[in-house]
N, C-alpha and C positions, 0 to 999 in steps of 0.2 A: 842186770837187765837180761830178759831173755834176748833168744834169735827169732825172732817174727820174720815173716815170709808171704806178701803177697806175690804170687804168677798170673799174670794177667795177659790176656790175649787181644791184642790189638785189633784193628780192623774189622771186626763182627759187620755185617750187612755190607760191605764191600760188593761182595758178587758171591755166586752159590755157595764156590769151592771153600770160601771164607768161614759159611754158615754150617756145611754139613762137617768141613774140620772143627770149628771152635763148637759146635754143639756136641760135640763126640766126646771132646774133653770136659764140659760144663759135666754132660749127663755121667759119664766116669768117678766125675771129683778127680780129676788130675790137676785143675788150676781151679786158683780162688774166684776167677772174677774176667771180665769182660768189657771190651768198648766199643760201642757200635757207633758207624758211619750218618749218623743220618741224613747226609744228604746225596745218600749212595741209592740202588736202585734195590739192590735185597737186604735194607735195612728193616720194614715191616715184617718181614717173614724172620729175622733174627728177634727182632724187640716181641714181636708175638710170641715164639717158643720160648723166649725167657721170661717173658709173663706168667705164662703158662704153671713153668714149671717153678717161678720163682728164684731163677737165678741173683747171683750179685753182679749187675751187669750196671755200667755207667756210659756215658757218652764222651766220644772221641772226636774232640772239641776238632773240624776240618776247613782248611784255608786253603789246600790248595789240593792238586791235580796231575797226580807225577807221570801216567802213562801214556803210552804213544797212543794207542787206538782204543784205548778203555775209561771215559774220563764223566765227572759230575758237577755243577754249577751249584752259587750258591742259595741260599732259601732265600734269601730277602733282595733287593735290587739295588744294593750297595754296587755303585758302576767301579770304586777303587778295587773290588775285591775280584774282579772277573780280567781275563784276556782279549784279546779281539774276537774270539770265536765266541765270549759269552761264558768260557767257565773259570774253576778258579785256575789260577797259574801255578805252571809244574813245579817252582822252586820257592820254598821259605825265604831267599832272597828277593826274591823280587816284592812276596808280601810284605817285606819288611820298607820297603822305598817304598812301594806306593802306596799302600793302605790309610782308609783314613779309619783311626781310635774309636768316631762313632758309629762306625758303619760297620769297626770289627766287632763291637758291642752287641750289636741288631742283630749282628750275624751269629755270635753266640748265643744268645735268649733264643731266635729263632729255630738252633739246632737243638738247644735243649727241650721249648716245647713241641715240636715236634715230636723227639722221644715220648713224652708224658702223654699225648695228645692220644700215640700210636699202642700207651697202654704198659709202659714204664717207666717203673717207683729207682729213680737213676741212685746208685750206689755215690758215684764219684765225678768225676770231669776229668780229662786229660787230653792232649795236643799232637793229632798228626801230624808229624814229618815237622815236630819243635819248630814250626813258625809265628808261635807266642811270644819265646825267648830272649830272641833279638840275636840269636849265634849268628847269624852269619851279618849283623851290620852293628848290631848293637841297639838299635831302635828294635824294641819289646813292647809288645802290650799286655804284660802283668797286671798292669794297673785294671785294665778291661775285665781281666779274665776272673783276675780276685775278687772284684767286685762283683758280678754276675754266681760266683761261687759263694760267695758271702750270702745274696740274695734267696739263693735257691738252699743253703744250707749242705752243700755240697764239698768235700773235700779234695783236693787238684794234685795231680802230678806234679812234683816240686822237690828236687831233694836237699836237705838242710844240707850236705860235704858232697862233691864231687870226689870223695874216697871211695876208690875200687874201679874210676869209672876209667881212668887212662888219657884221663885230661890233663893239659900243660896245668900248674900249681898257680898262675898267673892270673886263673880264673877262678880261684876259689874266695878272693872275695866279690864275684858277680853271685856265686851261691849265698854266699851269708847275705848281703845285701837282696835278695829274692825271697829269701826265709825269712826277713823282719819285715819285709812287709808282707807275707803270709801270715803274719804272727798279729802283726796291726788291723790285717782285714779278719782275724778270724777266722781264716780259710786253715782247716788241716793239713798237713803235708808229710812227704817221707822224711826219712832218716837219709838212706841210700835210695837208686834207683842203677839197678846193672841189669844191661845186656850184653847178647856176642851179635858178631856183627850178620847182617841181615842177609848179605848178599855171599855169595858160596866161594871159597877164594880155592886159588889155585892148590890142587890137593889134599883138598879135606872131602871126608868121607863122613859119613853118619857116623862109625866109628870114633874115629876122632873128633867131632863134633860133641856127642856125649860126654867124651873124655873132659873135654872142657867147661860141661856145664855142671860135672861132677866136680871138678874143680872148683867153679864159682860158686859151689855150693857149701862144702868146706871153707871157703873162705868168708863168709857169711860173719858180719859184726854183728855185734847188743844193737838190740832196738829195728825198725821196720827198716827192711827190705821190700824194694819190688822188684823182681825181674818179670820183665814183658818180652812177648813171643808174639809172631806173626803164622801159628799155624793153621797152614788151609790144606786140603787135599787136592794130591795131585790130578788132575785132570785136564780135558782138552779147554775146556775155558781158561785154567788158571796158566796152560801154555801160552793160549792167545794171548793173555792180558800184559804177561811178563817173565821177561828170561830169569828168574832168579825161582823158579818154582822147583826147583829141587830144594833149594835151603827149605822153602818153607813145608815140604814135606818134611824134612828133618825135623822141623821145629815142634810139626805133629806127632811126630814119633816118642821125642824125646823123655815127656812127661808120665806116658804111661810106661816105659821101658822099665822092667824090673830091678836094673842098677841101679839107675835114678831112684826110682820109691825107694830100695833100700840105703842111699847114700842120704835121704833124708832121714831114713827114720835112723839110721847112727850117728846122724853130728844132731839128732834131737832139734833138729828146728821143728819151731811151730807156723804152720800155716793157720793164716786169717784173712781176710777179706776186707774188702774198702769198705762194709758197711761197718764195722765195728769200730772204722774212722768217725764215719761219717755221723754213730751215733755217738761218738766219742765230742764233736764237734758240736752237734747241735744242744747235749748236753752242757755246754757252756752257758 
């Protein structure tokens, strides 16, 4: 088996800094692919330039609402899916206690036609801030998501081994168990799925940040790969929104950096795209 390789950029239509980072890399060819917010406020202006231009862009399946003074509600008027103030709530935990199944259902269809409505052909599906998963209580709505993925013919962030990821071993059979019923619904899925961590820790530098993604790049097994990124450009909105906006300058940085391109193209991975999942899937 070869090394396949999607890099996918999380959070598309978020807010500006979101857009004019992840379109810098779309328009480049530094990453495969994309997932927009739809129920964010610069989601249209995202879904429309990759219309446009025909990007492999999918939808970034959202449940909840992590920032202090920059936040979004959901499309349909499911009351378990909102906070007191009306939006969704800041933690994957809490969506996991109080959600109810059908109304996370509505609220997925909801976000995906929106997408289609606003004028895109969705490559894939995947999940904000994993409050599908059930990590933080163990109540998941796989069953929701696979289903809805099934439907629209769409293939889901999902990886068959938590190898590479730096997860306790105790949880690898919640993966297998996740991937047979990915397999049962027909829904496409990864092999792996790695990232580095989001948020900027004590003494790391863009330097050493590369270092590490050069790293995880070399380390790269047979069969699909995804590594996702949150890159947005630095600006005064993306200060407002959230203290971690240095990481995700990095994160901008890192894919066009001339090491990186050449650390791919000497361990010979192939980059692909969710759609060649996706027609991998409907081809069944």
């Amino acid at each position: 088996m070869t090394r396949q390789l999607i890099i996918n950029a999380d959070d598309y239509g978020m807010c500006r800094a979101a857009n004019t980072g992840i379109t810098s890399l779309l328009q480049a060819g530094a990453i495969s692919s994309a997932t927009v917010m739809t129920p964010c406020p610069w989601a249209p202006d995202a879904i429309a330039t990759a219309a446009r231009h025909g990007w492999d862009v999918g939808v970034h399946l959202t449940l909840t609402s992590e920032w202090e003074g920059y936040r979004w509600s959901p499309l349909t008027g499911g009351a378990s899916l909102r906070d007191a103030a009306g939006y969704f709530p800041r933690e994957s935990k809490t969506v996991e206690e109080q959600a109810d199944p059908a109304e996370i259902r509505a609220e997925l269809v909801a976000q995906i036609d929106r997408a289609v409505a606003l004028g895109l052909d969705p490559s894939h599906a995947d999940n904000h801030m994993g409050s599908l998963y059930g990590l933080a209580t163990g109540r998941d709505f796989l069953t929701e998501a696979l289903e809805v993925c099934a439907e629209y013919g769409l293939p889901f962030r999902l990886p068959r081994t938590l190898d590479g990821m730096g997860l306790p071993p105790e949880l690898d059979p919640f993966a297998e168990a996740a991937a047979a019923r990915a397999d049962a619904a027909g829904v496409v899925i990864l092999d792996r799925l790695w990232t580095l961590p989001f948020h900027q820790r004590e003494g790391e530098t863009y330097e050493s940040f590369k270092a590490e993604m050069i790293e995880l790049i070399r380390s790269l097994r047979p069969g699909v790969t995804e590594i996702y990124i949150h890159p947005f450009e630095d600006t005064d909105e993306l200060r407002h929104i959230m203290p971690h906006y240095e990481k995700r300058a990095m994160e901008l940085r890192v894919f066009t950096d001339p090491e990186v391109r050449q650390a791919l193209a000497d361990e010979d991975v192939s980059l692909i795209g969710w759609r060649e999942l996706r027609d991998l899937q409907r081809s069944r």
